[in-house]
C-alpha positions in Angstrom: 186.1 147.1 93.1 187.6 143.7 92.6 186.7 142.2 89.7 186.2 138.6 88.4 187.7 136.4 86.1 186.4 137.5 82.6 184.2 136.3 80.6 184.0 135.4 76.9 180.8 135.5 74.6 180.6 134.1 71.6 177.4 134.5 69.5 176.1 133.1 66.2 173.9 130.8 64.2 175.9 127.8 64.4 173.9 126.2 61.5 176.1 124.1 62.5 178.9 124.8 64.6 181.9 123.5 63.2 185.5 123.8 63.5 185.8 127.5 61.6 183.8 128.4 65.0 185.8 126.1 67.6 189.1 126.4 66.6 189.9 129.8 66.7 187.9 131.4 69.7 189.9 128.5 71.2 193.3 130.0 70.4 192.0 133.5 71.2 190.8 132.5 74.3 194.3 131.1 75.0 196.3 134.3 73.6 194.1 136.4 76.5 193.8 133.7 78.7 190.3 133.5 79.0 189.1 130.4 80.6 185.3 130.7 80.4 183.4 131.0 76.8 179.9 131.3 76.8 178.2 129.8 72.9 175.3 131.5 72.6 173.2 130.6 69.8 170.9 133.2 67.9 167.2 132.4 67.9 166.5 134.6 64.3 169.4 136.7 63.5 168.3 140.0 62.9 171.3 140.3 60.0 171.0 137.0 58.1 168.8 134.4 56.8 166.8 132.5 59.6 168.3 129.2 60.2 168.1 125.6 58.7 168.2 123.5 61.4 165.8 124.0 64.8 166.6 125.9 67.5 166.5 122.7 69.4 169.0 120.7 66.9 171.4 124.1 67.2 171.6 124.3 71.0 172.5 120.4 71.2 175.4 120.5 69.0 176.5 123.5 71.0 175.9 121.2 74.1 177.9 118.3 72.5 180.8 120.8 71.5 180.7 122.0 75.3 180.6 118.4 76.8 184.1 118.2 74.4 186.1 121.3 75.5 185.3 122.2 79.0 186.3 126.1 78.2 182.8 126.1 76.6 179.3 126.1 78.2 176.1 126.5 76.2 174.3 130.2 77.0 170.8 129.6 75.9 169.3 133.2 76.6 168.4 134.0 72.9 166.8 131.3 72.3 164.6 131.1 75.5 163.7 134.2 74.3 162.3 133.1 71.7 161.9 136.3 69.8 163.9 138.6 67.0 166.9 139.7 68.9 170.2 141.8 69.3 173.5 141.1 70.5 173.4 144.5 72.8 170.2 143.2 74.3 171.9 140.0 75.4 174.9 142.4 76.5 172.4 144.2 79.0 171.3 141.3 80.8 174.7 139.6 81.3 175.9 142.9 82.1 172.8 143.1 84.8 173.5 139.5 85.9 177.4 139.7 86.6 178.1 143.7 87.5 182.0 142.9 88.4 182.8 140.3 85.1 184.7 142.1 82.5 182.6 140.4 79.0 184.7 140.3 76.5 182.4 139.6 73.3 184.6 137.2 70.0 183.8 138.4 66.5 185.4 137.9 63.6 187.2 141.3 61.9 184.5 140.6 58.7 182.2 141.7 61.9 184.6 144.2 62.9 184.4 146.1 59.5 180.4 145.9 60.0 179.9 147.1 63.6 178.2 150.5 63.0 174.9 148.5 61.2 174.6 146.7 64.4 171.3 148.2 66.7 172.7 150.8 68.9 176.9 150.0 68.0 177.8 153.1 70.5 176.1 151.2 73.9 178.1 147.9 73.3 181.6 149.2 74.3 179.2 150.4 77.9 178.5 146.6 78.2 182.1 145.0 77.4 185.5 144.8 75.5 185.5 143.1 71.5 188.3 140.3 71.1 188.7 140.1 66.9 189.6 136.5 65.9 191.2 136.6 62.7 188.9 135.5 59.8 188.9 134.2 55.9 188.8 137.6 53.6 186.3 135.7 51.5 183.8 138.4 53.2 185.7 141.7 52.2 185.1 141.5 48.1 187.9 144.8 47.7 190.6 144.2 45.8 192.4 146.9 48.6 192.1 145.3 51.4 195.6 144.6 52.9 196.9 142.4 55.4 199.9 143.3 57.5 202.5 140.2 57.3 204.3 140.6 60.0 200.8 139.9 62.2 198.6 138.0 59.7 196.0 140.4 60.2 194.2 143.0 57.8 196.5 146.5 58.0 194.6 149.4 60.1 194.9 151.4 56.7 192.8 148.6 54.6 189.4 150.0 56.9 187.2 152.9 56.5 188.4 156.3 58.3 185.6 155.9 61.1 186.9 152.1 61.9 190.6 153.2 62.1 189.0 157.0 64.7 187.3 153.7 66.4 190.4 151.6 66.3 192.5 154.6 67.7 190.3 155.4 70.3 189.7 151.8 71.5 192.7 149.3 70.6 194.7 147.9 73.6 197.7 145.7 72.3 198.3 143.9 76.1 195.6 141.6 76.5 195.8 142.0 80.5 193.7 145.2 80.3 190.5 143.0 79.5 190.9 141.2 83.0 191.6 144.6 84.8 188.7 146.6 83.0 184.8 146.1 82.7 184.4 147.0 78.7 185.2 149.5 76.5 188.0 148.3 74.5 189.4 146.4 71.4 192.1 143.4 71.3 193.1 141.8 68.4 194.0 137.9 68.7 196.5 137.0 65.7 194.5 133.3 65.6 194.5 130.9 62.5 192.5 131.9 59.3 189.4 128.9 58.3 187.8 129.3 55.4 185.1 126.9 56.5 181.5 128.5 56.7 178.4 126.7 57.9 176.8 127.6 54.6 179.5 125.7 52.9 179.1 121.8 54.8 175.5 122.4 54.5 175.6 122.4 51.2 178.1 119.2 50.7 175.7 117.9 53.5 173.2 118.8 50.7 175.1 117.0 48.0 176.4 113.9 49.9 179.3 115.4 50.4 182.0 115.0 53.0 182.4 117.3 56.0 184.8 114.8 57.9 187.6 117.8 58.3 185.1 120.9 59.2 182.9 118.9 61.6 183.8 117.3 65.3 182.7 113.9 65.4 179.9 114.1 67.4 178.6 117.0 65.3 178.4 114.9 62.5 177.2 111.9 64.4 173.8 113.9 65.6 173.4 115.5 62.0 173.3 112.0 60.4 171.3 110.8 63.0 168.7 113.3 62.8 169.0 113.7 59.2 169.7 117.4 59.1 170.4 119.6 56.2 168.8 116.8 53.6 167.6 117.4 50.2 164.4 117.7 51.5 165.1 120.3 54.0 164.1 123.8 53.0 167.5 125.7 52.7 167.1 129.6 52.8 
């Protein structure tokens, strides 16, 4: 079976999306020469907080991000759905819709550490491959966790014993294997470290602020212009 070009997901809030999000799936995407990123914005995360801003507000700065760097396009499923949702079940139908694309899903390694809470963890590496951007440690409160220097990313000793059996089992080190392969496997991009969060520039939106440096221009434009995150939105 000949398979097609792969293709990247990237999933979250995006409450908003800002340059913690852009930046590194954009060197990722280079390092495994990925040239097609699907944004996909949750409708209500089943893990956090709902969001601040609509879904409506959230899909069009994922829009104006896209209309900026063409390796994006906006992937609207969870939100059409319009119901409480999981990544495995967006998984299934892009799986369903493109049979011969490997889907190579971009999380973050504080995701990593927590993929056996997420609903039904085993199916996902069925459905495709994880590429780990490296993250800010602000997530991972132990004092152990270690980072190997000569990658920048955390050491495979710093995680739990059934991460590293997982990590054994799944970690490929030559990024060509997620092009020749459906799913099933691990790569870890060495990409920049951000410590930007979108609960952070809401806050300094909150405050009056600046959010010059986290936000593209265009972000910031629409969320002055439709006065999100103000005092007298109802933060969560």
């Amino acid at each position: 079976m000949r398979l097609a070009p792969p293709l990247g997901i990237f999933g979250g809030t995006f409450d908003p999306i800002h340059y913690g999000h852009i930046l590194p799936i954009l060197e990722a995407a280079g390092k495994t020469n990925i040239q097609k990123i699907a944004l996909m914005p949750c409708y209500i995360p089943s893990h956090k907080n709902p969001a601040t801003a609509s879904s409506e507000d959230r899909l069009k700065m994922v829009e104006l991000v896209c209309a900026d760097y063409p390796l994006f396009y906006p992937e609207p499923r969870e939100l059409i759905r319009a119901k409480p949702t999981f990544s495995v079940d967006s998984l299934r139908e892009l799986r369903t819709a493109m049979p011969n694309t490997p889907l190579c899903f971009f999380i973050g390694t504080d995701s990593l550490q927590n993929l056996f809470t997420w609903h039904n963890w085993p199916l996902l590496f069925a459905l495709c491959h994880f590429v780990v951007c490296e993250r800010t440690g602000e997530a991972v409160k132990d004092s152990s966790y270690k980072f190997d220097d000569s990658l920048g990313l955390p050491s495979p000793h710093s995680y739990s014993p059934e991460l590293q059996t997982l990590l054994h089992k799944r970690q490929i080190f030559n990024p060509s294997v997620l092009h020749n392969t459906l799913a099933g496997h691990i790569y870890f991009a060495d990409t920049q470290r951000l410590t930007v969060s979108s609960s952070k520039i809401r806050q300094q939106l909150f405050n009056n602020q600046s959010v010059d440096s986290f936000l593209p221009p265009k972000i910031l434009d629409y969320i002055q212009q439709h006065k999100l995150y103000q005092p007298s939105t109802d933060f969560c």
